[in-house]
C-alpha positions in Angstrom: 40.3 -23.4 65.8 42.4 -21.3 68.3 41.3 -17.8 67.3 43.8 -15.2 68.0 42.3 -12.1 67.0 41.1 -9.1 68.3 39.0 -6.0 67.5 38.4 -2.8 68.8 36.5 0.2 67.3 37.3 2.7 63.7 35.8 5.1 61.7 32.7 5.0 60.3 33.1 5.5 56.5 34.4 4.8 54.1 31.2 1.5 54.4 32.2 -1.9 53.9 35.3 -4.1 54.3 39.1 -3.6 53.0 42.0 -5.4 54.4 44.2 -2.4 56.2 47.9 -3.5 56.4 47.9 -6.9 59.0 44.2 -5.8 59.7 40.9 -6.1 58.6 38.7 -2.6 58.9 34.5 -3.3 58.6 31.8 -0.9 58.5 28.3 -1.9 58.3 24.6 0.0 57.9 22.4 -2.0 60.5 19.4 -1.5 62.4 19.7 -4.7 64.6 21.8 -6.1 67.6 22.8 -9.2 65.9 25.6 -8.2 62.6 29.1 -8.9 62.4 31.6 -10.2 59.9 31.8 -13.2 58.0 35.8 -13.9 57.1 36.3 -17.2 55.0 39.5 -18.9 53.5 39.7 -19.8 49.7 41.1 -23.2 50.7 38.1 -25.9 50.1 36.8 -27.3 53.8 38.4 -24.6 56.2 36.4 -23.1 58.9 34.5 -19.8 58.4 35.1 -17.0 61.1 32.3 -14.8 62.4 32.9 -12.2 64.3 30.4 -10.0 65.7 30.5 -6.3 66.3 30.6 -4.9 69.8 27.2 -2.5 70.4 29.9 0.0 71.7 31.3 -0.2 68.0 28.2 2.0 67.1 27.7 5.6 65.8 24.0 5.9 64.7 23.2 2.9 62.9 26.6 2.2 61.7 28.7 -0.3 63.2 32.4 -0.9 62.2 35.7 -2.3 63.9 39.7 -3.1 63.1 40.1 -6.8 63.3 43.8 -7.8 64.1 45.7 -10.7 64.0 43.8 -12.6 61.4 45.4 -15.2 60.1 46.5 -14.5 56.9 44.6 -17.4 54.3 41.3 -15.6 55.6 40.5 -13.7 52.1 37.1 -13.5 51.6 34.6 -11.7 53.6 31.0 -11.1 54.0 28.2 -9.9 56.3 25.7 -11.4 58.4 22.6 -9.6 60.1 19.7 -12.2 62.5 21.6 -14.8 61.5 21.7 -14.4 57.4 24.7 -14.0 55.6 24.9 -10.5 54.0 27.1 -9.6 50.9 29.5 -6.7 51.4 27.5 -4.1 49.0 31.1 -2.1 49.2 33.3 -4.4 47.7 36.4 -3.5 45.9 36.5 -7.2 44.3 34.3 -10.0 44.1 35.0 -14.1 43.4 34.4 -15.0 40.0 31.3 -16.8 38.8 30.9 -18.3 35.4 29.2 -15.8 33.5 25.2 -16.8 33.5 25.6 -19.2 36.4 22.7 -18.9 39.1 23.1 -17.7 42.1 21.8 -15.9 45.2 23.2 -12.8 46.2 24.1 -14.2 49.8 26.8 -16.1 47.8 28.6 -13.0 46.6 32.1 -12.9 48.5 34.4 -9.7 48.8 38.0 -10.5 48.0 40.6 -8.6 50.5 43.2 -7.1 48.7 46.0 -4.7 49.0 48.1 -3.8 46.3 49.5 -1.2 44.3 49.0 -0.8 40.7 51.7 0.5 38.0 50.2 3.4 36.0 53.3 3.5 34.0 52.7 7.3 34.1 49.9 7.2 31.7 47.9 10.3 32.2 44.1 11.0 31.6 44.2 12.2 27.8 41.5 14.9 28.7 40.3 15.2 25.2 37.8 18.3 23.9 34.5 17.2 24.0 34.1 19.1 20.4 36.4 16.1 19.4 35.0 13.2 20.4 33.9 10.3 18.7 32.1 7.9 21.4 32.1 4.2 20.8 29.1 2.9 23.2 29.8 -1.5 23.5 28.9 -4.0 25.6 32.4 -5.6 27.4 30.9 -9.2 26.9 29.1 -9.1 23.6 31.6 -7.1 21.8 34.5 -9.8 22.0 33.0 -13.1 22.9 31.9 -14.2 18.8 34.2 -17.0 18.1 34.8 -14.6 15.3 36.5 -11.5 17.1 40.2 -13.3 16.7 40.3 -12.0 20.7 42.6 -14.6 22.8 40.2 -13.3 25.7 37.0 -13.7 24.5 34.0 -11.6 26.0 36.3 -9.7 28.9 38.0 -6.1 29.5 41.0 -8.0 28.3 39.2 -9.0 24.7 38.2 -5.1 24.8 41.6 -4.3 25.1 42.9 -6.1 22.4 40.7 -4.1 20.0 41.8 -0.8 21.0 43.6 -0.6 17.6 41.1 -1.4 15.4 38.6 1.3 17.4 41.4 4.0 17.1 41.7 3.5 13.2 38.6 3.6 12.8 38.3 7.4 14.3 37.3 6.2 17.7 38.1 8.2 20.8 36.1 7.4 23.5 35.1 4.2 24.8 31.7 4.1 26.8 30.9 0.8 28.5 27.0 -0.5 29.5 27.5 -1.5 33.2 30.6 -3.1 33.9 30.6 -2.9 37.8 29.8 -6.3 39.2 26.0 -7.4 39.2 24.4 -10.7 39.6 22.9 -11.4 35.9 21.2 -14.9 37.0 20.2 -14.7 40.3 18.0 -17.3 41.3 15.2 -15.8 43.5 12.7 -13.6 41.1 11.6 -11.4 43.6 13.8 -8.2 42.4 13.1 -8.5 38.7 13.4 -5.2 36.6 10.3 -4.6 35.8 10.0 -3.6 32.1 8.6 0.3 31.6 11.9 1.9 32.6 14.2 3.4 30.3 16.6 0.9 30.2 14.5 -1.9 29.8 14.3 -5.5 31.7 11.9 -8.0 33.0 8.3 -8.2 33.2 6.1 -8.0 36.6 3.9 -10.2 35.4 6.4 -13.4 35.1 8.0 -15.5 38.1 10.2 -17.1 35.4 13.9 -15.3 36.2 15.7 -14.0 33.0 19.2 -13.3 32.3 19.9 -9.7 32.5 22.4 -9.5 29.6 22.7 -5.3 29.6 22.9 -5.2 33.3 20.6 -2.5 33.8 19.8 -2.9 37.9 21.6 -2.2 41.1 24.9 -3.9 41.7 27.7 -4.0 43.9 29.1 -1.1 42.3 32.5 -0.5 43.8 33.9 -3.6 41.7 34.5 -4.7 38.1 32.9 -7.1 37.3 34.4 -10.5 38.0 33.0 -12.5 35.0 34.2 -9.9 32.2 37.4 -10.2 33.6 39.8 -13.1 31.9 41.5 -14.4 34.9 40.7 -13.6 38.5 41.9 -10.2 39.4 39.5 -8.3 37.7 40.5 -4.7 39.2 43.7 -5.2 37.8 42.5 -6.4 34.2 40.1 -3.5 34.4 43.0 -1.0 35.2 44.8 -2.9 32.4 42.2 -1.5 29.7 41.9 2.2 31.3 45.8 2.0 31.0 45.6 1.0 27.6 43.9 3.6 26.5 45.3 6.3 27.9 48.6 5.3 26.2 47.0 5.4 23.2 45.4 9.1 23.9 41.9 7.6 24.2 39.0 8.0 27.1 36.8 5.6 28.4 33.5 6.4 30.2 31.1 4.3 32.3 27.4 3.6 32.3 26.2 3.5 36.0 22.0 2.5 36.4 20.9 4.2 39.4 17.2 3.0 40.7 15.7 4.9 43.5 17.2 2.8 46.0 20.6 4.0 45.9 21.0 7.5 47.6 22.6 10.6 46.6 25.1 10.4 48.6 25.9 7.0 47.6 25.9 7.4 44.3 28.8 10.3 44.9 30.9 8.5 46.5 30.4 5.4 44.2 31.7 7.7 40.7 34.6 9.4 43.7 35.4 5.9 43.8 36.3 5.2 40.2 38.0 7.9 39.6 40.4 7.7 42.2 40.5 4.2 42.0 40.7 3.5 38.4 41.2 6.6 36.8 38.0 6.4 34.5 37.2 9.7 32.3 33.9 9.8 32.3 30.2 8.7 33.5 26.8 8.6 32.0 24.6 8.6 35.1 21.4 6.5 34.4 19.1 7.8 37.0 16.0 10.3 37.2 16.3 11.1 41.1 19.9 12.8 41.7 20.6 16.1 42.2 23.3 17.0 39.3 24.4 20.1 41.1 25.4 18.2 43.9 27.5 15.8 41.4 28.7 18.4 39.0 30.1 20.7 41.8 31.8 17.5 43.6 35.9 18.5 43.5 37.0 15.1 43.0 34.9 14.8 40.0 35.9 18.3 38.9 37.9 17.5 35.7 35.6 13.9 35.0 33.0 14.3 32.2 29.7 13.8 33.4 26.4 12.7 30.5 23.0 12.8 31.8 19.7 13.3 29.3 18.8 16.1 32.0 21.2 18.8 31.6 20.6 22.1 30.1 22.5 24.9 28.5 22.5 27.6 31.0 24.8 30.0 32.6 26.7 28.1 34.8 26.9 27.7 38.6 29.1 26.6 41.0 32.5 25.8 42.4 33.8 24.8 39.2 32.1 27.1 36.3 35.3 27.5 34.0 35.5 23.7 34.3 32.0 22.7 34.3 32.1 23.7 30.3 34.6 21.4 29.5 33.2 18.6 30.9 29.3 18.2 30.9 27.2 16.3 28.2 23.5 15.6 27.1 22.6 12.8 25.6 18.9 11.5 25.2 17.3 9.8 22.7 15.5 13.6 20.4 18.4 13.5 18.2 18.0 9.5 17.1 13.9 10.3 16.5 14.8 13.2 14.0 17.5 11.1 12.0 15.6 8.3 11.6 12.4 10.7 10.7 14.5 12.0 8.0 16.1 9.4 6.6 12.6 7.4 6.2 11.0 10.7 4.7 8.7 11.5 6.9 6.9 14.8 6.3 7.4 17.8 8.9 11.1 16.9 9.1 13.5 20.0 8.2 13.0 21.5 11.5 14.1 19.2 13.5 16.7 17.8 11.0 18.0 21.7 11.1 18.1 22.0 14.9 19.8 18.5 15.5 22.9 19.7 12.4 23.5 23.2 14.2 22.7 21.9 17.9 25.4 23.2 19.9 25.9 24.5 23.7 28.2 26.9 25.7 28.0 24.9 29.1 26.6 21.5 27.4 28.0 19.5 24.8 25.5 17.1 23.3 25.6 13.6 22.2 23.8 12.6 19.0 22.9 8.9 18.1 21.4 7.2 15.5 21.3 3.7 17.1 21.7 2.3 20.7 21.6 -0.9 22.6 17.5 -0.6 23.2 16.4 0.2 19.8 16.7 -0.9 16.4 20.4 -1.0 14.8 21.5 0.9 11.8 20.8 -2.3 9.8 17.3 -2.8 11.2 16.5 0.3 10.9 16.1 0.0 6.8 15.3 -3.8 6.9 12.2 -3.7 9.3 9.0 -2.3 9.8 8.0 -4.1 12.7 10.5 -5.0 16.0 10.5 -9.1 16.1 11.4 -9.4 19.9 10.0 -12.9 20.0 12.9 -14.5 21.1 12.7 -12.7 24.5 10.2 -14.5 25.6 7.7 -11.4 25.9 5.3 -12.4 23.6 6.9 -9.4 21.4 5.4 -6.9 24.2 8.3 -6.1 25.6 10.9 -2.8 23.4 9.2 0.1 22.2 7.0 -0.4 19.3 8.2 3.0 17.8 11.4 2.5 15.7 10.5 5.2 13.2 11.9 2.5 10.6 11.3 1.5 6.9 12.2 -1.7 5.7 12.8 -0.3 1.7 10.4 -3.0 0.5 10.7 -6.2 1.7 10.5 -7.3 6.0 13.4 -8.9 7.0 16.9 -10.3 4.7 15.8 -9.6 1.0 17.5 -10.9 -2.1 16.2 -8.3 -4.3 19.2 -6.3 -5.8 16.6 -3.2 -5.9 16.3 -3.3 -1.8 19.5 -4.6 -0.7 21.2 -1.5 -2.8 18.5 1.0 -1.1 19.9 -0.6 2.5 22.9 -0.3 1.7 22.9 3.8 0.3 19.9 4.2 3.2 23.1 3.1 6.4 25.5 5.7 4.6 22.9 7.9 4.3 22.4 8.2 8.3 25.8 7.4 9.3 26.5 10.9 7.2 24.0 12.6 9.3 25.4 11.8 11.9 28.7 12.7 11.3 27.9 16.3 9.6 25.7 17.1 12.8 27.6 19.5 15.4 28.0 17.6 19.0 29.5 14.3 19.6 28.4 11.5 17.4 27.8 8.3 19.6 28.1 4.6 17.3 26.8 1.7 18.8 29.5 -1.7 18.8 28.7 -3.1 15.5 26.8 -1.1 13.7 29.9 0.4 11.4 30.1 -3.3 10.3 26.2 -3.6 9.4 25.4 -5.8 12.7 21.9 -7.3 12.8 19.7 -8.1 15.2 17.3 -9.6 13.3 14.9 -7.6 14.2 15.1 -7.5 18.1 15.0 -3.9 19.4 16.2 -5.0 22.7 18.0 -7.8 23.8 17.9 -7.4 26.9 18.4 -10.8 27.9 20.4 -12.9 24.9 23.7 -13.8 25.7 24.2 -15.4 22.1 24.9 -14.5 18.5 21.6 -12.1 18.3 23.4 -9.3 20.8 27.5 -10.5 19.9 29.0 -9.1 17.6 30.0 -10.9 14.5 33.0 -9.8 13.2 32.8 -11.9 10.2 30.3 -8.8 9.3 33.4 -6.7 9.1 34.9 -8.5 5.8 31.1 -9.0 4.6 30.1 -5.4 5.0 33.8 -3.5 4.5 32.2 -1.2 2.1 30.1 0.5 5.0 33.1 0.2 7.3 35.2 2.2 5.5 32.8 4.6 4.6 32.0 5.2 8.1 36.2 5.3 9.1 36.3 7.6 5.9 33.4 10.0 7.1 34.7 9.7 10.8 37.9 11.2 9.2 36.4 14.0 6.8 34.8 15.4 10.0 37.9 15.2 11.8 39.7 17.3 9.2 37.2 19.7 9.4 36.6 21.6 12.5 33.7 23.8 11.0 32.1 20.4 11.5 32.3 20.0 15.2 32.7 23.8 17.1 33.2 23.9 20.3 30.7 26.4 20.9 27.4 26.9 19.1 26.5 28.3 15.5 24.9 31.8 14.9 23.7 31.3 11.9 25.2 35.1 12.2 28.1 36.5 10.6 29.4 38.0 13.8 32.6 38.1 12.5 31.9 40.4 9.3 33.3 37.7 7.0 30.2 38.5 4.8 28.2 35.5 5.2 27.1 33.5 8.3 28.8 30.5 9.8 25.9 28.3 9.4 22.7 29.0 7.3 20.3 26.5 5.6 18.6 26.7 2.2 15.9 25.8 0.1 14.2 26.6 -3.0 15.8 30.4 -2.6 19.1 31.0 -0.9 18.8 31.9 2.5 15.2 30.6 2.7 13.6 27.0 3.9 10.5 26.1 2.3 7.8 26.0 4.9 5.7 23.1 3.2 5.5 19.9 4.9 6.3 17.5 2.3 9.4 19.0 1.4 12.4 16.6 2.5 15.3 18.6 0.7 17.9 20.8 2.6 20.7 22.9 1.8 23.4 23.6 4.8 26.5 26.3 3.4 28.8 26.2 6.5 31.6 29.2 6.5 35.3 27.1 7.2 36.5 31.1 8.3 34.5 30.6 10.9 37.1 27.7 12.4 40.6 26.9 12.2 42.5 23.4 11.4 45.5 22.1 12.8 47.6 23.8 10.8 45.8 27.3 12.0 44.2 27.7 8.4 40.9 28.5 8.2 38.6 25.3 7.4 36.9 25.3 3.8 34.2 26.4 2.5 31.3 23.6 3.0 28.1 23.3 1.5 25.9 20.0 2.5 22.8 19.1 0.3 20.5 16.4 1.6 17.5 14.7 -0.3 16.0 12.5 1.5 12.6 12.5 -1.3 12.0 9.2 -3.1 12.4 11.4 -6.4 15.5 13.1 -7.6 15.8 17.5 -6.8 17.9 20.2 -8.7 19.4 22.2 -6.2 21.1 26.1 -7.5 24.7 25.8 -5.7 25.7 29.2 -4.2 27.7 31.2 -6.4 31.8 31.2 -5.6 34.4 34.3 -6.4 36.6 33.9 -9.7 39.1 31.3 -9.0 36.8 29.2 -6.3 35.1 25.9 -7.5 32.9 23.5 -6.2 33.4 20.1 -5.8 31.8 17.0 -4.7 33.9 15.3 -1.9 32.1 12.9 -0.5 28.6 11.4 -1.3 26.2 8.4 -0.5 25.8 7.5 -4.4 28.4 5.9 -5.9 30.4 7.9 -8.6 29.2 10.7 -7.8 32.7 12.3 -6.9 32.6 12.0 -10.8 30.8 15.3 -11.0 31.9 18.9 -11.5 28.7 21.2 -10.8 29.0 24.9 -11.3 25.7 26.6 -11.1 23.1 23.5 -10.1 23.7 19.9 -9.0 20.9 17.4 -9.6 20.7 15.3 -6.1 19.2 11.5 -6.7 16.3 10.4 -4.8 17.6 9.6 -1.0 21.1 10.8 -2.1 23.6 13.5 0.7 26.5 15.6 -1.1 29.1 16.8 0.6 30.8 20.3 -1.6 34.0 21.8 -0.8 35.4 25.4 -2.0 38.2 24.4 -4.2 40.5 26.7 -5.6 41.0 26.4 -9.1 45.0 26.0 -10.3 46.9 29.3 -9.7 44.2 31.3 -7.9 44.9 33.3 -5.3 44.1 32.2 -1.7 41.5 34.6 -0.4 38.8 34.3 1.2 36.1 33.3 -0.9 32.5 35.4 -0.7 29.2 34.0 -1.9 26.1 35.7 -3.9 23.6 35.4 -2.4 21.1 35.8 -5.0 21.0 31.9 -5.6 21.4 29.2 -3.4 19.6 25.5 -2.8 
């Protein structure tokens, strides 16, 4: 072939290689004499090109060069180094594989594009962290069930066409596992994950290569990835979904695994990336070696929420210290341990259970969980005892063997009406927790619709029914669905119930009572002993303001989470105050009008609002304090 192009040199950075108008710019990190660029057509047969880089093209160890006049079919591009074909670690797009085919990573090939993408002026919602609801999901699992009714099964597209179904359910944040491209099958063994790491993966001891189904490893992390994507431009199908829900006033945030082989400075420019590129809200970095000042204080990322387990409420630093408040978020796995604690009935509970409901920061807002992606799910958590990780193929070593779990009397499905009601009142029971906690409550795709995984703690590498999402479950479990949109909706309404800056437990505004104090057998006063597993939580409504600009109501939340039923004294309201039951994980129990005490059944939360009674006066109420839980 009559090759007619030339080169001559460019700028170092930004690494990698992007068509640039008629041209072709390359950058490439190499230590030897022997690199250059790999430029191949999509048409079957053609001739690949390979052109190498001048050592004059040098700066340091990185080499890079403008090609020009290259003929236009040349679209796909690569590296090569001594000879071996590299893949372009930069790449803004890769060609699609079948999802689960094996391959080598010498195979991966860059697309060169340039094109423009129509925002439609949608505009990053830039929602308070104080009212969030976070939806964690997997872009494949959560669509590709034959059940989901998605036209685009198992892609960003099939995410997409959820987007309504999320939002009615009281969904407004979106937070994808890894979505940037990554080889999930590749066929050498040599860099398996080893299992012991936080997020989970493969053993050391095996040479038999596993699917990777979360994606939890290093990838080429400047793409979408190709096999989520329905047709063959996935940056534009990934844009697609960002668009989408910024129209409808949602966020979505992205999980990015970080081992120690990606540097700080990489990974910077790797989250400056998306957000320029495709406008994404947020990131939970997965990493335990990167300086988060150096992140935080970045001014691209200066309005982008940033979740790491690693931050800490302290007086802020920095470039951006008004900002920094607005934006930063903890999430780590203490708050799931002291739900499921509780909710079993574990003895020396209440503190934790207490710190987790009033948990709160001025600088860091926190994410609570009851479930995630490597532990058990809601429904597992009352139906097993034991993980069952067989499947795997880990000899049931691999997930954590502590799921702080009770099966309520039987392993595994039961039939008994006794169990399957206890399950049932036992997922409301948590869910309820969750959402009465202050923070951000974080659901796991599936779990609102009593998704099982039959045990398996982490599924690390089942692409199949075990880790999809059924959505048959929805119209088999509706009751706990619409619980869950119900409670997602009561806290909502009620502001009291997510502040956007911590609890006293003070009344610092002289309103006669505190905003947040907890109770036990005396009002004002937790009992010390461990076996108790009974709380009282009054929550002051002056203390916050709803939509209207009205103060919030009067709350008062009793838990039980003994096997035996509790009389708990109910604190004592003005003249023309009431109290009523307004939401409840037994059945009927809206049914009840308590005055002075309220029996709670065994493993049983009430919810009380401050009612007025017809033709009081609207005051603000005050409480004696001489009786309480």
């Amino acid at each position: 072939m009559n090759n007619t192009f030339t080169t001559r040199p460019s700028t170092p950075y930004p690494l990698g290689i992007r068509r640039q108008g008629r041209a072709i710019r390359a950058s490439f990190v190499s230590r030897g004499a022997d690199c250059g660029v790999v430029l191949k057509s999509a048409r079957p047969g053609s001739e690949e090109l390979r052109i190498p880089f001048d050592e004059t093209y040098r700066c340091g160890s990185v080499y890079s060069m403008l090609i020009e006049n290259v003929p236009g079919e040349y679209t796909l591009a690569a590296f090569y180094e001594e000879g071996e074909t590299v893949p372009d670690k930069n790449g803004a797009q890769f060609v699609k594989h079948a999802y689960g085919e094996e391959f080598c990573a010498a195979q991966m090939e860059s697309i060169l594009t340039e094109r423009d993408y129509d925002w439609e002026n949608s505009r990053r919602p830039y929602i308070p962290l104080s009212q969030m609801v976070v939806y964690g999901l997997h872009v494949r699992g959560f669509t590709r069930h034959s059940s989901s009714g998605c036209k685009h099964k198992g892609t960003f597209a099939g995410v997409a066409e959820k987007l309504d179904y999320l939002q009615e359910l009281g969904v407004t944040t979106l937070l994808l596992q890894p979505a940037y491209e990554f080889i999930e099958a590749e066929k050498s063994a040599a860099d398996a994950h080893p299992v012991g790491t936080p997020y989970g993966g493969y053993s050391p001891e095996k040479t038999e290569k596993k699917l990777n189904y979360w994606g939890y490893q290093e990838g080429f992390y400047y793409a979408p990835k190709a096999s989520y994507a329905a047709g063959k431009d996935a940056s534009a199908e990934f844009k697609d979904l960002v668009r989408a829900c910024h129209v409808r006033g949602m966020e979505l945030w992205m999980q990015f695994y970080f081992p120690r082989t990606v540097n700080e400075r990489e990974i910077l420019s790797i989250l400056e990336h998306w957000t320029l590129e495709y406008r994404v809200d947020g990131f939970q970095i997965m990493a335990d070696h990167v300086n988060m000042e150096l992140v935080t204080n970045a001014p691209l990322l200066s309005d982008v929420r940033l979740i790491y387990y690693g931050f800490e409420d302290r007086p802020l630093s920095g470039r951006n210290q008004q900002s920094l408040a607005k934006r930063l978020c903890a999430f780590n796995e203490n708050p799931m341990i002291a739900y499921r604690r509780f909710l079993k009935g574990d003895e020396h509970t209440l503190d934790d259970m207490m710190e987790v409901l009033k948990r709160n920061g001025r600088s860091v807002a926190y994410m609570n969980s009851v479930a995630d992606y490597n532990s058990f799910r809601v429904n597992d958590l009352v139906s097993y005892d034991y993980k069952h990780n067989e499947d795997n193929g880990e000899d049931n070593r691999d997930g954590s063997g502590y799921n702080h779990s009770w099966n309520c009397g039987e392993e595994g499905p039961s039939r008994k009406k006794a169990v399957t009601a206890l399950r049932e009142k036992q997922k409301k029971n948590i869910f309820t927790m969750l959402a009465l906690s202050q923070g951000i409550p974080y659901l796991f795709m599936g779990d609102e619709m009593s998704k099982t995984q039959k045990g398996n703690n982490n599924p690390y590498n089942q692409d199949n029914e075990t880790a999809w999402v059924n959505w048959r479950d929805l119209k088999k479990n509706g009751e706990l669905y619409q619980f869950v949109k119900e409670l997602l909706a009561f806290r909502r309404a009620h502001p009291i119930l997510h502040m956007d800056q911590p609890l006293t437990g003070a009344d610092v505004k002289g309103l006669g009572y505190p905003d947040i104090s907890f109770h036990g057998l005396e009002a004002y006063m937790t009992s010390s002993e461990p076996y108790r597993r009974e709380l009282g939580v009054l929550l002051n409504g002056a203390y916050a303001k709803t939509e209207e600009g009205k103060p919030d109501s009067l709350l008062f939340l009793a838990f039980n989470m003994h096997w035996q039923a509790h009389e708990c004294a109910l604190p004592l309201l003005r003249k023309g105050l009431r109290w009523q039951v307004v939401l409840a994980t037994e059945k009927h129990a809206e049914d009840h009008e308590p005055e002075r005490t309220l029996t709670v059944p065994a493993r049983t939360i009430y919810v009380l609002e401050a009612v007025k009674e017809p033709g009081a006066a609207e005051e603000i109420p005050e409480i004696d304090d001489r009786t309480g839980f």
